[in-house]
N, C-alpha and C positions, 0 to 999 in steps of 0.2 A: 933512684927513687924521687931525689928531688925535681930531677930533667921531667919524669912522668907525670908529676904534678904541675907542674908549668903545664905540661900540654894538656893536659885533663883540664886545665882551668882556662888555655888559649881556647879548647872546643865549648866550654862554655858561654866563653863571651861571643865568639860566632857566632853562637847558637843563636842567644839573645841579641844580636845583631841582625840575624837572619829575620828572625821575628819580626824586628820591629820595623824593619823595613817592609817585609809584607804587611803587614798593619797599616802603614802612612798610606803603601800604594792602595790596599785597600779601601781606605778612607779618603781617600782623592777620587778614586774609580766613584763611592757612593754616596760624598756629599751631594752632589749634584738632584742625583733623585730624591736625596733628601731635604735641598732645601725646595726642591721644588713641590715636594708631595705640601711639605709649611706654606708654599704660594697658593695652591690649593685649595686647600684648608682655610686660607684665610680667604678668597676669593669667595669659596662658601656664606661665609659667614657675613660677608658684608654683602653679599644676595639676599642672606636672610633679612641682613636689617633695611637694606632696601623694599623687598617683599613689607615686612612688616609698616613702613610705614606708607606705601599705599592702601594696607587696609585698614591704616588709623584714618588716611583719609580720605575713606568710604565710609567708615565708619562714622567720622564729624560730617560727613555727607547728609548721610540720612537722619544723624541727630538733627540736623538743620530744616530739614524736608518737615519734620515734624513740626514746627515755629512757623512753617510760609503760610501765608495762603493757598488754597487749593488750584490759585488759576496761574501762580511763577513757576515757570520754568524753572529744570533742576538742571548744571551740569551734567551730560550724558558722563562724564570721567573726572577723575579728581584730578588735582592740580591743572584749573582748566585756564588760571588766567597764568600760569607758567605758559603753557601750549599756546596759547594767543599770541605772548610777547615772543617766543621762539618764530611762529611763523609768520609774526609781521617782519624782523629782524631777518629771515630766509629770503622773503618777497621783496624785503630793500636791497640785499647781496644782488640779486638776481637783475633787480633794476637797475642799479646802481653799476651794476656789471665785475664788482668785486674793485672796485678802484681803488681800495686799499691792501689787495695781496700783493706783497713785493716778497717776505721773507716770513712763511709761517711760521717757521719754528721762533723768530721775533716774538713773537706773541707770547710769553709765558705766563700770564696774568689773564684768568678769565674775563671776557666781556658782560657775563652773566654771574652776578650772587642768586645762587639757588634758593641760599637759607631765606633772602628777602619774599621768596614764593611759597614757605613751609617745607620746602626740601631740603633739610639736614646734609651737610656735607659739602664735597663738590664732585660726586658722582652721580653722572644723568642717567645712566644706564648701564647694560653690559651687551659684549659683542660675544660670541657662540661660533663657534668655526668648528663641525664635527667633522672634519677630512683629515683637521688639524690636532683635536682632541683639546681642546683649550677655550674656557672659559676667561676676559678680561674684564674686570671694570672701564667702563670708560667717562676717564676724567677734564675737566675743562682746562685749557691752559698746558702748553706744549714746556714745561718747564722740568728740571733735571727731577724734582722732585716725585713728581707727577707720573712719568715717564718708567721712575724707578716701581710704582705703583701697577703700571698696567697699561691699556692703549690711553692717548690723549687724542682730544678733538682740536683741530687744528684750526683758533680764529678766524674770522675772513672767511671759514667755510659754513656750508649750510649745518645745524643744526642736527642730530640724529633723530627726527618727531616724522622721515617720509613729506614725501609731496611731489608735485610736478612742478621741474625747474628748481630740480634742488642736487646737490654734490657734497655730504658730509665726510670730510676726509678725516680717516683716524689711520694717526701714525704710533709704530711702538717698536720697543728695541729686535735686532734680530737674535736675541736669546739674552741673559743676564745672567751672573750668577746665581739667582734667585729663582727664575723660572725659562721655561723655552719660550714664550711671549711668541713672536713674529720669526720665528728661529726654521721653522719649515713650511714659509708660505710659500716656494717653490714646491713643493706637493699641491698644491691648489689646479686644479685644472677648471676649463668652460664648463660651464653649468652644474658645478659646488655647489653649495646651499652656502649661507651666513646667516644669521640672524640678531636682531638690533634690540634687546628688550630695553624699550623707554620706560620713563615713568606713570604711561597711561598701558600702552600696548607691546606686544611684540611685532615686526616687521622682517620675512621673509626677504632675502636677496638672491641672486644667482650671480656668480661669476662669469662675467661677461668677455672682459680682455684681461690680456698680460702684459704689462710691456717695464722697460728697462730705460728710466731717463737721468738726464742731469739735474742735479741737486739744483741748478740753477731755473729750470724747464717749469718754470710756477704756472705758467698758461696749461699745462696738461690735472693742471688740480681745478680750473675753472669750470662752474657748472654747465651743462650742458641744457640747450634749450629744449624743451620736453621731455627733460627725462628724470627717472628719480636715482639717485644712486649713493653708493657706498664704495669710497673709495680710502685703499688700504694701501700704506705707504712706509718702507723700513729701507736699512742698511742693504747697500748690494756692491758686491759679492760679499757673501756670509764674511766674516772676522774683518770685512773693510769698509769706507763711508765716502768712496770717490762717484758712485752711482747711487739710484733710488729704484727698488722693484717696487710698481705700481701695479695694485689690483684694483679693476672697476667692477664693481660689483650691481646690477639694475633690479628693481624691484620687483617681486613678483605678484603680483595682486590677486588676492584671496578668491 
């Protein structure tokens, strides 16, 4: 009787062994979508408060319009002397021929205070990949912090506001524990859509090329003369960081 009990009490502890290791594996299997579904969710939200405060300032827009005289011109878009300093700062990159990219990820320190232009934050915008199914912020300043956030825009490079003779490169991890970020930009094929919402407009891009370079390869991130582009740049091969997958993305005009 007592041998029977022993083993009546050994299949109980299996039991609960059995359990609760399908449980962890479980929970390993589903973290993942869950913390991603929370990146999400919060990527949501800081759209909202992005949305939201271009229409506060449309709103101080036309409060303002109200006070002018009838014959001053209004800003066609709000945050127009943001827009100004981004594409005079693009048109000096361009002239200037980028002579100070050597190492963008160096860069971790925006070049631009937004809040100094009425832009809350350090988020210019968000980048839209539907092939990919991911929504990012995209933040100023290539640093660990930043990075953990969402794509960063990469100093030295053109700005995300469009133009002729512009190349704004955003880089972001290829997946985190947090979210898939850049985790399947080898699904990307020629003529993909992306899309760039600034803080005036959205801007259409297509995928243009693929390619595969050295981390060191900084002339393949340089703007190219007449052209507008968007150019995306992570880890390769997936779980390693001895390559960089580059995508160039060119604009499509409405």
């Amino acid at each position: 009787m007592q041998s029977e009990g022993k083993m009546r009490n050994r299949n109980r502890w299996l039991i609960v062994i059995s359990i609760v290791v399908f449980l962890t594996g479980l929970a390993v299997l589903l973290y993942p979508a869950y913390t991603d579904r929370l990146y999400r969710k919060g990527v949501q939200q800081q759209r909202t408060a992005f949305e939201e405060q271009i229409e506060a300032a449309f709103e101080r827009q036309i409060e303002a319009a109200k006070e002018r005289a009838p014959e001053e011109p209004l800003p066609a878009l709000p945050f127009e002397d943001l827009y100004q300093e981004l594409k005079r700062r693009n048109e000096t990159l361009f002239a200037e021929k980028q002579k100070d990219l050597k190492d963008p990820f160096s860069y971790q320190q925006p070049a631009v205070a937004l809040s100094e232009f009425g832009l809350e934050g350090n988020i210019i915008g968000f980048i839209s990949i539907p092939k990919m199914e991911i929504e990012l912020p995209i933040l100023l300043g290539a640093n660990t912090e930043n990075m953990r956030e969402g794509a960063v825009h990469l100093t030295e490079t053109s700005y995300p506001i469009g133009g002729v003779n512009t190349n704004c490169v955003l880089a972001a991890h290829r997946g985190s524990s947090r979210a898939a970020m850049f985790r399947d930009i080898e699904a990307l094929e020629i003529g993909d859509e992306i899309y760039i919402r600034n803080f005036r407009e959205t801007l259409t891009y297509q995928v243009a090329e693929l390619r595969v370079i050295s981390p060191t390869d900084v002339q393949e991130l340089l703007i190219q003369n007449g052209r507008d582009l968007v150019t995306l740049i992570t880890c390769h091969p997936y779980r390693h960081n001895y390559q960089r997958y580059v995508v160039f993305c060119e604009r499509v005009q409405p």
